[in-house]
C-alpha positions in Angstrom: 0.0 0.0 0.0 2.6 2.5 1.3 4.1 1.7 -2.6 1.6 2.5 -4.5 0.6 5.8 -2.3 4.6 6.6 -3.1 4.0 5.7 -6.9 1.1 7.9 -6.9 2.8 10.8 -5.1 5.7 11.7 -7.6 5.0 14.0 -10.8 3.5 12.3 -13.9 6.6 12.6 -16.2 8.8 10.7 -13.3 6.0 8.3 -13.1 6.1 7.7 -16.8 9.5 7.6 -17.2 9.3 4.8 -14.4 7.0 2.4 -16.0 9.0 2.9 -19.2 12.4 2.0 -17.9 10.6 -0.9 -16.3 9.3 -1.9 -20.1 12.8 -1.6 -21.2 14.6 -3.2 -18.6 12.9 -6.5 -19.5 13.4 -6.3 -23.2 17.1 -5.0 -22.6 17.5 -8.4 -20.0 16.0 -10.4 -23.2 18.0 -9.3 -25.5 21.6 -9.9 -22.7 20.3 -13.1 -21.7 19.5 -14.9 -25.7 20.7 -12.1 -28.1 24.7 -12.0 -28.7 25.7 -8.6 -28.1 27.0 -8.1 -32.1 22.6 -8.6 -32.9 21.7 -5.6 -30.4 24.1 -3.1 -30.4 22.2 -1.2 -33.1 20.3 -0.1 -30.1 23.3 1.4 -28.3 24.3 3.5 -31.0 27.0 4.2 -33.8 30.7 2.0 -32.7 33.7 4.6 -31.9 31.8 8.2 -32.0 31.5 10.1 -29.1 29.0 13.3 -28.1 30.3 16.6 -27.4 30.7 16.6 -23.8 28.9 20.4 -23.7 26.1 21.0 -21.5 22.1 20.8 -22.4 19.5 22.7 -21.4 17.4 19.9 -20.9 19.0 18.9 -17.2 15.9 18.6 -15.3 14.4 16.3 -18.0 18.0 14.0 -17.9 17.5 13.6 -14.0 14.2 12.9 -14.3 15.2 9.5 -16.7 18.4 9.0 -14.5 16.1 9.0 -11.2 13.6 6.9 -13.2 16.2 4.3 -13.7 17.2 4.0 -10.1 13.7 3.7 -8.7 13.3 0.8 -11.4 16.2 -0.8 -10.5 14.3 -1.8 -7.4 11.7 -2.9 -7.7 12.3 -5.2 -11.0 12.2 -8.7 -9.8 15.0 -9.4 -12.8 18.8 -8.5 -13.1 19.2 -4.6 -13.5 22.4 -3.6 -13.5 24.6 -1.2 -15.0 24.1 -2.9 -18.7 20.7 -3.0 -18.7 20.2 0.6 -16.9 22.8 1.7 -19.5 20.6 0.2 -22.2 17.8 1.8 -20.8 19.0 5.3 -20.5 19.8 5.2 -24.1 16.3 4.2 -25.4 14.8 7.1 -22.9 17.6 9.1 -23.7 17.1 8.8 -27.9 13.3 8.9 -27.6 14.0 12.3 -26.6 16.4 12.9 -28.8 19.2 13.7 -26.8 22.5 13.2 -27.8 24.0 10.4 -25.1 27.6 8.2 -25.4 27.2 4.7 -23.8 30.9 3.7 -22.4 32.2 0.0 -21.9 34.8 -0.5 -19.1 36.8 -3.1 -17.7 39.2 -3.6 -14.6 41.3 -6.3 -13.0 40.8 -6.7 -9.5 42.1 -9.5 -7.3 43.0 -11.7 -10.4 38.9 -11.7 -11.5 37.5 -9.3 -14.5 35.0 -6.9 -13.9 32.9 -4.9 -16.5 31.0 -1.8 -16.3 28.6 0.2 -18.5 27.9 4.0 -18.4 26.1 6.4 -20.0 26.9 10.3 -20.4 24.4 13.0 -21.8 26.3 16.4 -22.5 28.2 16.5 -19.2 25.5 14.5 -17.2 26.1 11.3 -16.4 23.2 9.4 -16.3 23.9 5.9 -14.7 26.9 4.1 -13.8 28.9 7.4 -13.8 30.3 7.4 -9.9 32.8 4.3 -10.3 33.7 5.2 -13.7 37.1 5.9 -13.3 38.3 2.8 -12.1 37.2 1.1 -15.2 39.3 1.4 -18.4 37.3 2.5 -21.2 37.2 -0.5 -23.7 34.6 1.1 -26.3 31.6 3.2 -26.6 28.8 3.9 -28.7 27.1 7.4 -29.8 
């Protein structure tokens, strides 16, 4: 109950953006599960171009997807991590036709590989940014 009162509470653009990053995180975990990643990266963008990293006016409307993202991220009974979140900023992010870079990273730590996926709009970033620089930037996709 006290969920659905929150759900109810926030502002109908957050609330939209919610339900469509939990639409996407589903079809983004289809497509990481049974898809290999050469058949899907259409979605993520053109291999080896970058955005300018210049800021938008359109800030309140990039926090609004990034906060949407992380209240999804909770409640999705699935795996929702930093490629699927990355995935999903993207979609929200190109519906709206704001330019957005989606970084791969990688690290070695304690003889075990770890990978991690961000996403940057202008000079925003909109998930995965806080830990990016202790990944090594392997590729990206504008």
């Amino acid at each position: 109950m006290v969920k659905a009162l929150r759900f109810f509470s926030i502002r109908g653009l957050e609330r939209r953006y919610f339900l469509l990053a939990i639409y996407y995180s589903a079809i983004a975990r289809i497509l990481v599960l049974f898809v290999p990643f050469r058949k899907y990266s259409f979605w993520l963008g053109k291999y080896g171009i970058e955005t300018v990293e210049q800021a938008i006016l359109q800030t309140e409307k990039i926090k609004v997807i990034s906060i949407a993202i992380h209240r999804a991220s909770r409640v999705t009974p699935w795996r929702y991590k930093c490629l699927e979140q990355a995935m999903v900023a993207k979609k929200l992010l190109n519906k709206n036709k704001l330019p957005s870079t989606i970084y791969f990273g990688v690290r070695k730590e304690n003889a075990k590989m770890e990978a991690h996926a961000w996403i940057r709009c202008g000079d925003i970033f909109v998930t995965g940014g806080r830990n990016r620089s202790a990944f090594t930037v392997v590729s990206w996709f504008s």
